[in-house]
Backbone as CSV, one residue per row, in Angstrom:
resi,resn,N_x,N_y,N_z,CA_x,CA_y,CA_z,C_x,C_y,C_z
1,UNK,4.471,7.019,26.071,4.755,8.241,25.350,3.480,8.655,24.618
2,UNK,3.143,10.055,24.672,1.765,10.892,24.422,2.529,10.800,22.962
3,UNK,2.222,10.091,21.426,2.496,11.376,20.146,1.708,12.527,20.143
4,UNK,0.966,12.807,20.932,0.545,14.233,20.560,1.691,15.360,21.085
5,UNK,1.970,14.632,21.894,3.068,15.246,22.401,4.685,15.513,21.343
6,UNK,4.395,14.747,20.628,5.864,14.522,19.895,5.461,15.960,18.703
7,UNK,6.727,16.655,18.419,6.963,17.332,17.202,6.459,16.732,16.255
8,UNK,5.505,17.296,15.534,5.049,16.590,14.039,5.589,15.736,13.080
9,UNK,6.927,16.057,12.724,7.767,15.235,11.781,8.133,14.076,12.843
10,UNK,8.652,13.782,14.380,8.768,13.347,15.280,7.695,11.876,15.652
11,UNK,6.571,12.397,15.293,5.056,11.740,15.469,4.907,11.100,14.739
12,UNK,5.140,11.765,12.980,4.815,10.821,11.850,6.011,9.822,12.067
13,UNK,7.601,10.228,12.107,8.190,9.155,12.003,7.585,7.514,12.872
14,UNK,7.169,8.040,14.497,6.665,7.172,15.123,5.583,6.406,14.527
15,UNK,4.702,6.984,14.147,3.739,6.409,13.733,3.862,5.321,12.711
16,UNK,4.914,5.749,11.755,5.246,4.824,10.948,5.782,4.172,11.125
17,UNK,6.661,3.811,12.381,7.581,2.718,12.935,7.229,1.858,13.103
18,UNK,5.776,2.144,14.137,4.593,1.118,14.895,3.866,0.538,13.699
19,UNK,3.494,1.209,12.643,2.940,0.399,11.311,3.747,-0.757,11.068
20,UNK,5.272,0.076,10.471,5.677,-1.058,9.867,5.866,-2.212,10.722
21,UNK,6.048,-2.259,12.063,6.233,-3.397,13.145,5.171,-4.528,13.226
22,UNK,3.898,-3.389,13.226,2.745,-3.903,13.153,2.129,-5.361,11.686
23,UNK,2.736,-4.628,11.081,2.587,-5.072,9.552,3.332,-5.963,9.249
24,UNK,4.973,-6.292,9.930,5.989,-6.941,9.546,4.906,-8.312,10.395
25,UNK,4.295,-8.171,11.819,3.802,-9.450,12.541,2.585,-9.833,12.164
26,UNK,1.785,-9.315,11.194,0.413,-9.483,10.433,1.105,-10.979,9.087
27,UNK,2.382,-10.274,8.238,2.686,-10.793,7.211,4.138,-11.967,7.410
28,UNK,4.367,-12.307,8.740,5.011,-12.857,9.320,6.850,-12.877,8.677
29,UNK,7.086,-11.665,8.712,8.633,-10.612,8.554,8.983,-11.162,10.223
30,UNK,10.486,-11.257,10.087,11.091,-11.473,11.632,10.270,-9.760,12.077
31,UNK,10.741,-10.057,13.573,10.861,-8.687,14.391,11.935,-8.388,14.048
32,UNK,11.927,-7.048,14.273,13.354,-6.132,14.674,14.317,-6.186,15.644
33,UNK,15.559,-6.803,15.403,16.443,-7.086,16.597,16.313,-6.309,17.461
34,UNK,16.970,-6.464,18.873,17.249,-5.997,19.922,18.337,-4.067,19.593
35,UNK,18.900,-5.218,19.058,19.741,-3.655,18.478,18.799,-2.503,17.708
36,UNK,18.330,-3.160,16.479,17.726,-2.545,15.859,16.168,-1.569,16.650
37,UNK,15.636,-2.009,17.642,15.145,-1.460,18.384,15.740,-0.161,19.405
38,UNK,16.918,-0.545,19.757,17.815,0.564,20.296,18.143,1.795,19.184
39,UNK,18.348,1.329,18.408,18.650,2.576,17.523,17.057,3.382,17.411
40,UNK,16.262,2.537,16.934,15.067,3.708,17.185,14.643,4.402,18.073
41,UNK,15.108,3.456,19.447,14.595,4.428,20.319,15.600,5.655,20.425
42,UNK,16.808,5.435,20.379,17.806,6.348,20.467,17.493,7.678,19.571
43,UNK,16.720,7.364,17.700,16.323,8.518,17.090,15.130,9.561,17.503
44,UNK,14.395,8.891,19.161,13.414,9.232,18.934,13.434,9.870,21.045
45,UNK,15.233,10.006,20.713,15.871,10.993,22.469,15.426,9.516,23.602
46,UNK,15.134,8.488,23.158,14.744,7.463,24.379,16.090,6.278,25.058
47,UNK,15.782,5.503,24.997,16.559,4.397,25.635,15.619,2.997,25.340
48,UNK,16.286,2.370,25.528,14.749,0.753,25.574,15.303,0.055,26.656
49,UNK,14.003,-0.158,27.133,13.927,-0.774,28.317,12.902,-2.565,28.269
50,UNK,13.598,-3.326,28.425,13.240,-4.396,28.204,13.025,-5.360,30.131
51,UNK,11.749,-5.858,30.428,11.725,-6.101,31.487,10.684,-7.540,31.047
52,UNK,10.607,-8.658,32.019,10.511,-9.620,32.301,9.409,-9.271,34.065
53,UNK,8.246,-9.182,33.778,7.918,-9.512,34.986,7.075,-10.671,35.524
């Protein structure tokens, strides 16, 4: 996904998602469940796709 592409308010939310994710694995915070990942993608018109290759 392009954020330039995303609606502005759309972009910042993203942007700040990937921080805080980023930041939670710097300061060693669990990850974000499985679920909890679905819901974001869901706020942000997506789906999550989880693959094993």
């Amino acid at each position: 996904m392009e954020i330039s592409r995303l609606p502005n308010t759309l972009a910042a939310c993203f942007v700040a998602l990937v921080d805080r994710m980023e930041n939670a694995l710097i300061v060693g915070v669990p990850s974000p469940s499985l679920s909890t990942l679905r819901k974001y993608a869901a706020a942000l018109g997506k789906r999550l796709e989880v693959r094993l290759v």
